[in-house]
N, C-alpha and C positions, 0 to 999 in steps of 0.2 A: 150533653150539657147538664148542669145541677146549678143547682141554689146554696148549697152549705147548709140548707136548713136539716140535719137530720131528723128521719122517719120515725126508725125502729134502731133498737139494739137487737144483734143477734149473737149468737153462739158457736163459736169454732167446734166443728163435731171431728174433722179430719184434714189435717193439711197432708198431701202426697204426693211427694218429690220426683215420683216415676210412675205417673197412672198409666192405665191403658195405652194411652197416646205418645208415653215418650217422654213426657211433660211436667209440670207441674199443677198439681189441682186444692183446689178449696172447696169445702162442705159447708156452709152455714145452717144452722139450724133457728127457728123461731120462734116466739112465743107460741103456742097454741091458738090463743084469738086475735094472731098476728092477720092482717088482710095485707101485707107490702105485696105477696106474691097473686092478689086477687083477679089482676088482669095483665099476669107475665105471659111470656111466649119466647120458644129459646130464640137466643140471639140476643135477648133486651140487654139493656147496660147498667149494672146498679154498681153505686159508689162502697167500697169496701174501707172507712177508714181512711176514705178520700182519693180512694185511684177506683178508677173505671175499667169495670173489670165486665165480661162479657157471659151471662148465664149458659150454661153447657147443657143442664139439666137440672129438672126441679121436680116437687112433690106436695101436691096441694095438703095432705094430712099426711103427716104431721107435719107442715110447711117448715123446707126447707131446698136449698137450693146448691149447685155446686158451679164454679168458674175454671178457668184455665190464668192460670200466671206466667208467663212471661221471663226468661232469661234477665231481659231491661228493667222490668217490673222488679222484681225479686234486689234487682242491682241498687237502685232508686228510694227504694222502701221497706217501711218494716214488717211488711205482710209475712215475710220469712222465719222471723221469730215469733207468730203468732204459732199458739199447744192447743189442743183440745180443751176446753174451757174458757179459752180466752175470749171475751167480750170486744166486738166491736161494731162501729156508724153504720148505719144505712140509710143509702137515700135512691131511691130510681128516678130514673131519666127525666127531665121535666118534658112535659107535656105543652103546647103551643098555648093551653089555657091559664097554665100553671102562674100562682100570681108569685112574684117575686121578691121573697122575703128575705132574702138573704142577700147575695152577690152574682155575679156569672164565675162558677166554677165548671174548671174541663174535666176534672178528673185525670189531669196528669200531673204526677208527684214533683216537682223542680228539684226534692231532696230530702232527708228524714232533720229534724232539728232535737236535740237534747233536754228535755225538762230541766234548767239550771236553779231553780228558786221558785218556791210559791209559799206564798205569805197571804194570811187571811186579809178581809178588810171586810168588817161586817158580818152580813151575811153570805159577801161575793169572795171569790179568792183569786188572788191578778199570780199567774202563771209567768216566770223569766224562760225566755227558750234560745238557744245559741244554734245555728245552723251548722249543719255539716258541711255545707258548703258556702263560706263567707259571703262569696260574689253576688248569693240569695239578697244580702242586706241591703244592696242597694234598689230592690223595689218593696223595700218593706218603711213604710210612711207614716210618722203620727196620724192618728185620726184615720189613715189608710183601711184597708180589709186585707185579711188575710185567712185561709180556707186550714185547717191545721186537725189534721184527723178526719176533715171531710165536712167540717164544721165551720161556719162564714164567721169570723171572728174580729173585732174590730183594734186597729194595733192604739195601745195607750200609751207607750214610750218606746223608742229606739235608741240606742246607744251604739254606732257606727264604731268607734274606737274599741271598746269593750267586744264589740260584738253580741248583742242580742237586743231579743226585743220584746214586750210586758203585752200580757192582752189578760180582760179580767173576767171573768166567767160568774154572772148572777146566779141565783139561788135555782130560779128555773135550768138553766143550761146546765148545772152541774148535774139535775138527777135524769138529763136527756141524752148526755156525752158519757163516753169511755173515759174521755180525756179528762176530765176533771176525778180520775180515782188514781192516775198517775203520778208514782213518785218520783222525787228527784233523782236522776241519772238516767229514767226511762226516757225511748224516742216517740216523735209524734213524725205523720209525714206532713208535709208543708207544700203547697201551693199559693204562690205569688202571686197579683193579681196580672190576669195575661195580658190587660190593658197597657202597663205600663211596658211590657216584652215590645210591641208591636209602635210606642210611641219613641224608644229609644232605637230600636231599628232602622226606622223612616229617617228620624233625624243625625242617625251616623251617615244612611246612605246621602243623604240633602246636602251633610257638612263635608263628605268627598266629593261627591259633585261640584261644588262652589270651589274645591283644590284641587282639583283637576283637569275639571272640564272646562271648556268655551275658553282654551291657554289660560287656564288657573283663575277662574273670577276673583275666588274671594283674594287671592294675593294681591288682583288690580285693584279692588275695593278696597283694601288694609292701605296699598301704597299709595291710592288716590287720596284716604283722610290723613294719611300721613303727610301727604304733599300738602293738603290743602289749611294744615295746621302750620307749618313751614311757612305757608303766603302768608297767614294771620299775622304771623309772629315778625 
């Protein structure tokens, strides 16, 4: 679990399509008087750009660390098109003390979304982003949260029909994110808030229950106000 708040930026040193293992692997590399990696131990979880990725191995000087990606992962997100140089989020595991500055993010990607528009305002600049996968939009909420690069972000307009949706990044957040050096046509990956996954779930399974079960309640309840409008009248 994570916050959205990110830590650190780190440094793509080698992304490797066919390590040791078979697999695919990621090298990050850190600042120098980086402490992210000061009380890792393999196995920990740190957020890459917003997906949860699992430390393989690491190196206190000159801190840097490497993960294992996933088939799913790689399918899901733009980890794949990160090169050597490339810049991105970091954040590690929260901790049971950890205060919660951001949101509850999983670290798992629901989709990558397209930078469609960004237009200054001020000193802030409000980012347009269009989903790869539409059906995203429907837990994406004015005022709502949304995790986008690994970053807890707050949504400022939604356009359902259009498709996309505005989130605006202040002066702090831009020199803390990758994301705010992206241009338009670049992707971000995108995580939903999993709140609303789990509140739409319950209530499709509740809305078949009531049409199914106990000989179709809610058809009795629908035919019973129906009837009892019928007496009114």
């Amino acid at each position: 679990m994570f916050t959205g708040i990110v830590e650190e930026i780190g440094t793509v040193t080698e992304l490797n399509p066919s390590d040791a293992t078979g697999g695919t692997s990621l090298t990050i590399t850190l600042p120098p008087t980086s402490t992210l990696l000061s009380d890792c131990h393999l196995g920990d979880s740190i957020a890459i750009n917003g997906v949860c990725l699992t430390v393989t191995t690491f190196t206190a000087q000159p801190p840097s660390f490497t993960v294992g990606i996933a088939p799913e992962t790689l399918r899901l997100t733009n980890l794949g098109s990160l090169t050597p140089s490339s810049r991105v989020n970091l954040e590690r595991a929260v901790r049971a003390d950890t205060r919660m500055g951001g949101h509850f993010v999983q670290g798992h990607v629901d989709c990558t979304a397209t930078l469609v528009g960004r237009v200054p305002d001020g000193n802030a600049v409000t980012l347009r982003l269009a989903p790869a996968r539409r059906e995203a939009l429907r837990y994406v909420v004015h005022k709502g949260f949304v995790a986008v690069d690994g970053a807890s972000l707050t949504v400022t307009r939604v356009d359902d029909e259009e498709g996309w949706w505005e989130v605006m990044l202040i002066a702090y957040t831009q020199e803390r994110v990758v994301t705010a050096a992206k241009e338009v046509g670049e992707t971000v990956n995108l995580e939903v808030d999993m709140t609303a996954k789990y509140v739409e779930k319950s209530l499709k399974g509740y809305l078949e229950g009531l049409g199914e079960g106990s000989g179709g309640l809610l058809k009795k309840v629908l035919e019973g106000a129906a009837a009892g409008k019928g007496a009114a009248a």
